[in-house]
C-alpha positions as CSV (number, residue, x, y, z in Angstrom):
1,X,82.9,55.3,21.4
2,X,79.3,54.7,22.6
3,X,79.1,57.5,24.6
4,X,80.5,60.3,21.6
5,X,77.8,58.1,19.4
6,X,75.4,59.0,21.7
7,X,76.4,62.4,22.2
8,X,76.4,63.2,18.6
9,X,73.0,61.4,17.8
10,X,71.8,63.4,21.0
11,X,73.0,66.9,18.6
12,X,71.3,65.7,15.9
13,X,68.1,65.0,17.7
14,X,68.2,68.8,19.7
15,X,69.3,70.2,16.0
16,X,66.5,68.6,14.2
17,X,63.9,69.1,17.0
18,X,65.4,73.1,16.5
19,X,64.6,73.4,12.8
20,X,61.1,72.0,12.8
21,X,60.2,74.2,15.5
22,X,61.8,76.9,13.7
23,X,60.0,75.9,10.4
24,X,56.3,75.8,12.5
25,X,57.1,78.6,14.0
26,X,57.4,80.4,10.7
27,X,54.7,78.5,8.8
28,X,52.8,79.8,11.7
29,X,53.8,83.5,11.6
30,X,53.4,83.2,7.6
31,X,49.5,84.8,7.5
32,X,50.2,87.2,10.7
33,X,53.5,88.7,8.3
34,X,50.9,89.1,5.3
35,X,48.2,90.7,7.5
36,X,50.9,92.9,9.1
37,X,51.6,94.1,5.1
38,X,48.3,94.4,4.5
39,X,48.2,96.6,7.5
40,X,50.6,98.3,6.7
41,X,49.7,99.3,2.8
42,X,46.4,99.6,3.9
43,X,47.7,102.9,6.2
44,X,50.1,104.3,2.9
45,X,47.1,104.1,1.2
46,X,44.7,106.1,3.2
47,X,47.4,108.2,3.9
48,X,48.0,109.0,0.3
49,X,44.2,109.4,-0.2
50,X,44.5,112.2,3.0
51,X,47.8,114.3,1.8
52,X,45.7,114.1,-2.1
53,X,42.6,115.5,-0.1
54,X,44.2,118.1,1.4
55,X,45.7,119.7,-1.6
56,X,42.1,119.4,-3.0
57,X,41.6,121.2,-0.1
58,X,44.0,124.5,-0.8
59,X,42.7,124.0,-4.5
60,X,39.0,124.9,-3.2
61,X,40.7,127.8,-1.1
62,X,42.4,129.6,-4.1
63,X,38.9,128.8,-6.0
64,X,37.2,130.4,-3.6
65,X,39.4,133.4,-2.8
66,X,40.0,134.0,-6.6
67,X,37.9,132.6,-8.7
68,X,38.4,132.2,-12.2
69,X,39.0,129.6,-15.4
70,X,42.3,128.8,-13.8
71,X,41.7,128.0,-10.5
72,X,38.3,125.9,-11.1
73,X,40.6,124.0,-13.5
74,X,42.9,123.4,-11.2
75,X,40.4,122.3,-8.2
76,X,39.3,119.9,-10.8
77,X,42.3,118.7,-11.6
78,X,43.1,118.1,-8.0
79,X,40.1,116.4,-7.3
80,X,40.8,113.6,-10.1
81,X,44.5,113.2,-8.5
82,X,42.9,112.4,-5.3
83,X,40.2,109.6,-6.3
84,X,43.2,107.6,-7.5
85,X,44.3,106.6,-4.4
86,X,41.1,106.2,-2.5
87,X,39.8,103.9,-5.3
88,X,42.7,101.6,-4.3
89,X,41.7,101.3,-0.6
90,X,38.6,100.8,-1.6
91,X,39.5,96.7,-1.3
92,X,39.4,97.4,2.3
93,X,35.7,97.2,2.4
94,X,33.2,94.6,2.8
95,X,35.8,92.4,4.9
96,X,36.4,95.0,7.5
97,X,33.6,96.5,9.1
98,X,35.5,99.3,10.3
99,X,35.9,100.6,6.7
100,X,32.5,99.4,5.0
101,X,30.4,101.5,8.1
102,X,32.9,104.4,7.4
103,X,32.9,104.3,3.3
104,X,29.2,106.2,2.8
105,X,31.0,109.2,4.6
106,X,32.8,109.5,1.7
107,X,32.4,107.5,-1.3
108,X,28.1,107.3,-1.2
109,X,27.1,107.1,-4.7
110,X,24.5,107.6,-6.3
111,X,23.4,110.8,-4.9
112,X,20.4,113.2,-5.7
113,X,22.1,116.1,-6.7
114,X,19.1,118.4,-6.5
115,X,19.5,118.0,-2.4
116,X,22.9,120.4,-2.7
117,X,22.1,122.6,-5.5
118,X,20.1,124.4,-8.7
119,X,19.2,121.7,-11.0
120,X,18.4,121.6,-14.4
121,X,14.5,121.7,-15.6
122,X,15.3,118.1,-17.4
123,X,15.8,116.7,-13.6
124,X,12.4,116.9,-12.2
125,X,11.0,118.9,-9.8
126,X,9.7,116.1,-7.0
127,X,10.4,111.9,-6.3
128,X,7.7,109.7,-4.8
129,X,10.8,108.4,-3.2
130,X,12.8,111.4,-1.8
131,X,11.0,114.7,-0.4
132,X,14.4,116.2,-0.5
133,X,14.7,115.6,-4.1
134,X,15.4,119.4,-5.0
135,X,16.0,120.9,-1.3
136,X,18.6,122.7,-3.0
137,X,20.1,123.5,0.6
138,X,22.5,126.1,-0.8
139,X,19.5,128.1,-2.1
140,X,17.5,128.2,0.8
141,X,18.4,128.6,4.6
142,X,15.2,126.3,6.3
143,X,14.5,123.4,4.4
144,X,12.3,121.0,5.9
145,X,13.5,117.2,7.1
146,X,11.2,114.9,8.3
147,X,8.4,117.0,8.8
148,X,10.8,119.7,11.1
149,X,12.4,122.8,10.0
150,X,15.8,122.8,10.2
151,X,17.7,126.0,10.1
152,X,20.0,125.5,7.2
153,X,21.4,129.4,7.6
154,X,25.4,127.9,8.3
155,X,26.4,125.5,6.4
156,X,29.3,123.7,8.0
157,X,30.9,120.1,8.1
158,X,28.8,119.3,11.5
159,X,25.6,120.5,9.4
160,X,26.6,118.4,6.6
161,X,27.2,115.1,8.4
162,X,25.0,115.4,11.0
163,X,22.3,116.7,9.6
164,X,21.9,116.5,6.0
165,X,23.8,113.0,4.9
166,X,21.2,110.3,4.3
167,X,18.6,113.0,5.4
168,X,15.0,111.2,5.9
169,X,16.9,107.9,6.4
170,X,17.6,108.0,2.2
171,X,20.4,107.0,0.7
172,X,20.0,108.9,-2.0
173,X,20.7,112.4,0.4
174,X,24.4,111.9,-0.2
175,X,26.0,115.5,1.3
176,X,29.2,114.6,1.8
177,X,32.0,112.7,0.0
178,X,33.6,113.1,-3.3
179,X,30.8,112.8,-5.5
180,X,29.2,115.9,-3.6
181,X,32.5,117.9,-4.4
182,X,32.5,116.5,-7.4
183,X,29.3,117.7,-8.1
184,X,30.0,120.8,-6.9
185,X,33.2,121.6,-9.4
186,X,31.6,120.2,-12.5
187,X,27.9,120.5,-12.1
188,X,25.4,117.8,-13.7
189,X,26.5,116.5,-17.1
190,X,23.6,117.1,-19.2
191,X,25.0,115.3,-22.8
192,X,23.4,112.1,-21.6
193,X,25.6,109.8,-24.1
194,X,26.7,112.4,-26.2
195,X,30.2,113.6,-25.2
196,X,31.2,116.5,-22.4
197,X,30.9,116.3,-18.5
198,X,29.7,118.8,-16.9
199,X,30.6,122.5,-17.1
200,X,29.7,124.3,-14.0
201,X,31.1,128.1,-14.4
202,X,33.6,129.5,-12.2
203,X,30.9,132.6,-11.8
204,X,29.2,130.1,-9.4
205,X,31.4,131.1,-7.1
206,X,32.4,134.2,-7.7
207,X,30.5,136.8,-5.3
208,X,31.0,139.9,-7.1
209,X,29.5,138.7,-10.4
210,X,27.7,135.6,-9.4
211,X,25.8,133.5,-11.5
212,X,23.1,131.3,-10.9
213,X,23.0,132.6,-7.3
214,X,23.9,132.1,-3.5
215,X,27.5,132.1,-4.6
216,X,28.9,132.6,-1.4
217,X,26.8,130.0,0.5
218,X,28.0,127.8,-2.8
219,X,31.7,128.0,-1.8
220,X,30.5,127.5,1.8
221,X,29.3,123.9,1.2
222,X,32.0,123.2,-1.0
223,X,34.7,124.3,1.8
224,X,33.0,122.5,4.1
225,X,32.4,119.4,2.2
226,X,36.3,119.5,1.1
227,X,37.3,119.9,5.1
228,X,35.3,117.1,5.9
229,X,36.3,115.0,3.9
230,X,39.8,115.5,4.8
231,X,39.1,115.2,8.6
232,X,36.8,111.8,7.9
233,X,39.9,110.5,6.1
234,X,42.2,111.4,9.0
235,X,39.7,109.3,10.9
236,X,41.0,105.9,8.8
237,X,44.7,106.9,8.3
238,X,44.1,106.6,12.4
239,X,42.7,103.5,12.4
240,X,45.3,101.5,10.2
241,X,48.2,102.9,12.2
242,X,49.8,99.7,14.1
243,X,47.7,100.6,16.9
244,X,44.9,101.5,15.4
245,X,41.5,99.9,15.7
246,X,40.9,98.3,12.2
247,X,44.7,96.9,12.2
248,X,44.2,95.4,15.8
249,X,41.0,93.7,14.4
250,X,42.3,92.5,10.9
251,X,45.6,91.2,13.3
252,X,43.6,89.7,15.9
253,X,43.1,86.1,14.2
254,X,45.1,85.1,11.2
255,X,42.3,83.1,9.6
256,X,39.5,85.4,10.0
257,X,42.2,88.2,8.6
258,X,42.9,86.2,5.8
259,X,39.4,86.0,4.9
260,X,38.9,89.4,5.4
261,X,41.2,90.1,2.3
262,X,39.2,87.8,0.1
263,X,36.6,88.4,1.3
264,X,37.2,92.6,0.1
265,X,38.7,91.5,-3.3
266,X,35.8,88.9,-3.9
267,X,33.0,91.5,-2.7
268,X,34.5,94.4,-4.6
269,X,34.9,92.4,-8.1
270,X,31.4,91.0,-7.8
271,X,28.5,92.9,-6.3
272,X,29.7,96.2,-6.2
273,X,32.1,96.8,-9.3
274,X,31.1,94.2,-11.9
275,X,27.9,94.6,-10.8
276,X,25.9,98.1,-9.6
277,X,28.8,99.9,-11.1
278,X,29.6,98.3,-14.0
279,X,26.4,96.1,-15.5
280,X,23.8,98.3,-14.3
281,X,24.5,101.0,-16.6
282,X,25.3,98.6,-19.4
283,X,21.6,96.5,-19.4
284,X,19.6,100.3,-18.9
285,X,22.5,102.1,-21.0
286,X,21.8,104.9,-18.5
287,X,24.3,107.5,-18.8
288,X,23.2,108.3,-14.6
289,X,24.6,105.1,-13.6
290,X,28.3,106.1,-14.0
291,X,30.2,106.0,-10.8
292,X,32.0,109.5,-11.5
293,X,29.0,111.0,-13.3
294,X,29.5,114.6,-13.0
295,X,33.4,114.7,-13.8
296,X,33.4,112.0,-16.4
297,X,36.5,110.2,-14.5
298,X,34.4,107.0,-14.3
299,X,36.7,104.5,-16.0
300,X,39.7,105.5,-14.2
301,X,37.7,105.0,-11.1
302,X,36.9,102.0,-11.9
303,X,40.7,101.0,-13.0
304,X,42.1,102.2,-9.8
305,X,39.4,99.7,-8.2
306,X,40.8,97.3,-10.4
307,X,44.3,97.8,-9.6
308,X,44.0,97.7,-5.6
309,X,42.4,94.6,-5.5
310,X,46.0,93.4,-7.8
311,X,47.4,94.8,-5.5
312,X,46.1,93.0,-1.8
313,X,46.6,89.7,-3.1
314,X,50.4,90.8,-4.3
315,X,50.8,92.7,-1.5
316,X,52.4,95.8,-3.3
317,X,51.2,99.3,-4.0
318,X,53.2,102.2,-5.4
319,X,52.4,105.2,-3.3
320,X,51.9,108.8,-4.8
321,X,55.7,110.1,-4.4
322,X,57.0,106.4,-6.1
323,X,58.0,104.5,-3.5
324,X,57.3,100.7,-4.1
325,X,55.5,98.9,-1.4
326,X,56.4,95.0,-1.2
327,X,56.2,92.5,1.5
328,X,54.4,89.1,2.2
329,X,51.7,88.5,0.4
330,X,48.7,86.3,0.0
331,X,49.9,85.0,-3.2
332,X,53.1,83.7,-1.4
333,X,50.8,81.5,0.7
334,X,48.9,80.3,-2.0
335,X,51.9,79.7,-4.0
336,X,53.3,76.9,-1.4
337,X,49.3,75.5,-0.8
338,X,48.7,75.4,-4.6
339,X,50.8,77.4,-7.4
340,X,48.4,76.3,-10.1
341,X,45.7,78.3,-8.4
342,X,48.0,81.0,-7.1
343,X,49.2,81.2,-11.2
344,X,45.4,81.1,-11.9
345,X,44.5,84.1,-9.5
346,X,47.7,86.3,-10.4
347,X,46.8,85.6,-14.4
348,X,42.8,86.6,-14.2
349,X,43.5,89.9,-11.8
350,X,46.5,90.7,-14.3
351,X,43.6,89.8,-17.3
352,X,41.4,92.1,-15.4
353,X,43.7,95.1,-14.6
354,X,44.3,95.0,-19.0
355,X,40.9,95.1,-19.8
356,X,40.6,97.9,-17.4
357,X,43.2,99.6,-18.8
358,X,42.0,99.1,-22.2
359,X,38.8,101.0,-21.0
360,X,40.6,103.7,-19.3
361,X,42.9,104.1,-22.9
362,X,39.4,104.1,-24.5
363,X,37.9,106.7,-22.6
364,X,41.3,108.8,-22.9
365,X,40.9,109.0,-26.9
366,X,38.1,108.1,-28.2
367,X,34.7,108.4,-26.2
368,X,33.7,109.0,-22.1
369,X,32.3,106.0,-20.5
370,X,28.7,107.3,-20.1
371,X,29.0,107.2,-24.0
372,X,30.5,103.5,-24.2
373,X,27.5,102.3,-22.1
374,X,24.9,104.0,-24.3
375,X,22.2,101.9,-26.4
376,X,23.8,100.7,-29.8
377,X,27.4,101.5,-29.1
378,X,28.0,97.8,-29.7
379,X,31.8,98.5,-29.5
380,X,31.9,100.6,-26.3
381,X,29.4,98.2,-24.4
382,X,31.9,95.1,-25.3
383,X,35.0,97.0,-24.1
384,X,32.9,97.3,-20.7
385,X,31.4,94.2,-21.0
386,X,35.2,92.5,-21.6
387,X,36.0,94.1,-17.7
388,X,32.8,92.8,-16.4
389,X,33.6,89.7,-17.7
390,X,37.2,89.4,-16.0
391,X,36.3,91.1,-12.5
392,X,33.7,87.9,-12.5
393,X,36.2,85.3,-13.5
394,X,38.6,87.0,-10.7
395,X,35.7,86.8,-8.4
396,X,35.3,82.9,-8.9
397,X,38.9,82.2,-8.3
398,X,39.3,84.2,-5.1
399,X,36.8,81.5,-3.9
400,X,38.9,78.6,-5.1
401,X,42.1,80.4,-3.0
402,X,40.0,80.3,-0.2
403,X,39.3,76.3,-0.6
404,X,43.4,76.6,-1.0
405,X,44.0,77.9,2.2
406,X,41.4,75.9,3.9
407,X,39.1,79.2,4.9
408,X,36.2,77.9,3.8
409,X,33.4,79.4,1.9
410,X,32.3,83.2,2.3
411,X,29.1,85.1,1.2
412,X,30.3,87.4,-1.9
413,X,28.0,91.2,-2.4
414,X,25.6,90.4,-4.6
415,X,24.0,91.8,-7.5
416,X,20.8,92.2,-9.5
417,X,22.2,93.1,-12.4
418,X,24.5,89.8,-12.4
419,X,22.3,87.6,-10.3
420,X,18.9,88.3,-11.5
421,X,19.4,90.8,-14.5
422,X,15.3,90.7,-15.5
423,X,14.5,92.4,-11.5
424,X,16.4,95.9,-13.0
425,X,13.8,96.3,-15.6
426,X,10.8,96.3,-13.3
């Protein structure tokens, strides 16, 4: 009798020692699983952001081979399908370095536009800040960079990247990217708030009756631009494979990944959309500081940005042929830390995503977003302000999940325009 008593208390000790090291194990393994999803997405989505490039790519092609009302259309048209999924990697920035020192390659906004090409008289003809404020590099084969002459005769990705992007050490030289193509396929939007984009003819680029000029060094920087950016995104489909170099270092420590996320979602609500994307325009109502300016796409750039950062704390994304992403998610560990605060986050990014949405519906049927930023449009600047409002109320509950999951505090991107509005206007 004793010694079956002790045998089966012996059982019951091995079996309960079993299941709590089966339960730390898995609490432990919890935030590697939901960095490994993150991972994971983060490599559908750059992936869908490549395959979206490179049919941009075959659109330039048929533009430039045949160029006509059709085909610019459709090069257009393939450009807006492409920022859709870029704008929801963009989420990946800020917390992983790997991404934020990338991200000017292709997404540097704003850009001086007279750098690539003719300009409008209304633009100006010199900056006290740029010398290469109307280089117009397609027009000219030397420009001069720093006080050297550069030979500008082929224009190719190399000469793009390496020599031209954020020429002079400015910013402002943006040569590569989407906004450069974009640019490129619409030409500046001179309405200012008034509706229309731009309107760039398909004569630009068609050699046997070209308008406005160097036609076929026009489609040159356009083919180039459009291969580069393909190969630069490549570059980070590369890096979030399960080898890869930014999934390696999000993977490495499970606390410092975790904060990574938030630290992208906190970053990305604050600073850079609500505001220098968002509430810049609206206190100057400055029709030049929309993030799509050329194309007039800017509010469903700015939803997509919206939606991505949804979609790291749910960990889902729906990828461009439908398939549904799920997996474990951040909101799964807040959920057993804290559900009121996991309830709290879901319900402001869901708040968010609407009132993105509602913009986006907005700018569908009834006016572009240069126009609902413009001085007097007291209707348009509330439906912007209503979004700015809800990425900052997401912003301040990212850092209460971090207080959740014991992370600690991070350092958000800043802004002016939210921090210290009156420094915009001087």
């Amino acid at each position: 009798m004793t010694v079956s008593f002790l045998r089966t208390a012996a059982l019951a000790l091995a079996t309960a020692t079993s299941v709590l090291t089966i339960q730390s194990a898995h609490a432990a393994t919890d935030a590697a699983a939901v960095l490994k999803h993150y991972s994971e997405v983060a490599h559908a989505k750059f992936e869908d952001a490549l395959t979206t490039a490179q049919a941009l790519d075959k659109a330039v092609d048929a533009l430039i081979a045949t160029p006509s009302e059709a085909t610019l259309k459709a090069a257009r048209e393939a450009w807006l399908v492409a920022r859709n999924p870029y704008q929801e990697t963009e989420v990946y920035r800020f917390g992983n370095p790997i991404v934020d020192e990338w991200e000017g390659k292709v997404n540097a906004w704003p850009l001086d536009e007279g750098l690539i090409d003719y300009v409008d008289a209304s633009y100006g003809s010199e900056s006290d800040e740029n010398a290469l404020f109307t280089a117009n590099v397609i027009a000219n084969k030397t420009i001069s960079i720093d006080g050297k002459e550069i030979d500008a005769s082929k224009i190719t990705p190399e000469f793009l990247s390496g020599t031209l992007q954020e020429a002079d050490g400015i910013e402002a030289n943006v040569a590569t990217g989407y906004h450069a193509i974009e640019f490129l396929l619409w030409g500046q939007d001179l309405n200012g708030t008034g509706p229309g984009a731009g309107n760039r003819p398909y004569t630009d680029y068609d050699t046997k009756a070209c308008t406005n000029g160097n036609c076929d060094r026009r489609a040159a920087y356009l083919k180039a631009a459009t291969d580069l950016l393909v190969s630069d995104l490549k570059e980070m489909v590369a890096n979030w494979t399960p080898d890869g170099a930014a999934t390696k270092h999000v993977e490495a420590d499970p606390k410092a990944g975790l904060t990574a996320i938030l630290t992208g979602m906190g970053s990305l609500s604050y600073g850079e959309l609500a505001g220098e994307r968002m509430k810049l325009g609206l206190l100057l109502h400055d029709p030049e500081e929309e993030h799509d300016c050329f194309s007039d796409n800017t509010y469903n750039s700015h939803l997509h940005d919206a939606i991505g950062i949804e979609q790291a704390y749910l960990g889902t994304y729906t990828r461009t042929d439908g398939t549904k992403l799920t997996g474990p998610s951040l909101s799964e560990l807040v959920a057993a830390k804290d559900p009121a605060v996991d309830a709290e986050m879901k319900e402001k990014l869901a708040a968010t995503v609407a009132a993105m949405q509602a913009m986006a519906t907005r700018g569908q049927t009834v006016e572009a977003y240069d126009q609902m930023i413009g001085e007097g449009n007291t209707e348009g600047n509330a439906v912007v302000q209503k979004a700015i409002d809800g990425l900052i109320a997401q912003s301040k509950t990212v850092e209460r999940v971090l207080t959740a999951l014991d992370l600690g505090k991070i350092e958000l991107e800043g802004s002016d325009s939210l921090d210290n509005p009156n420094a915009v206007f001087k």
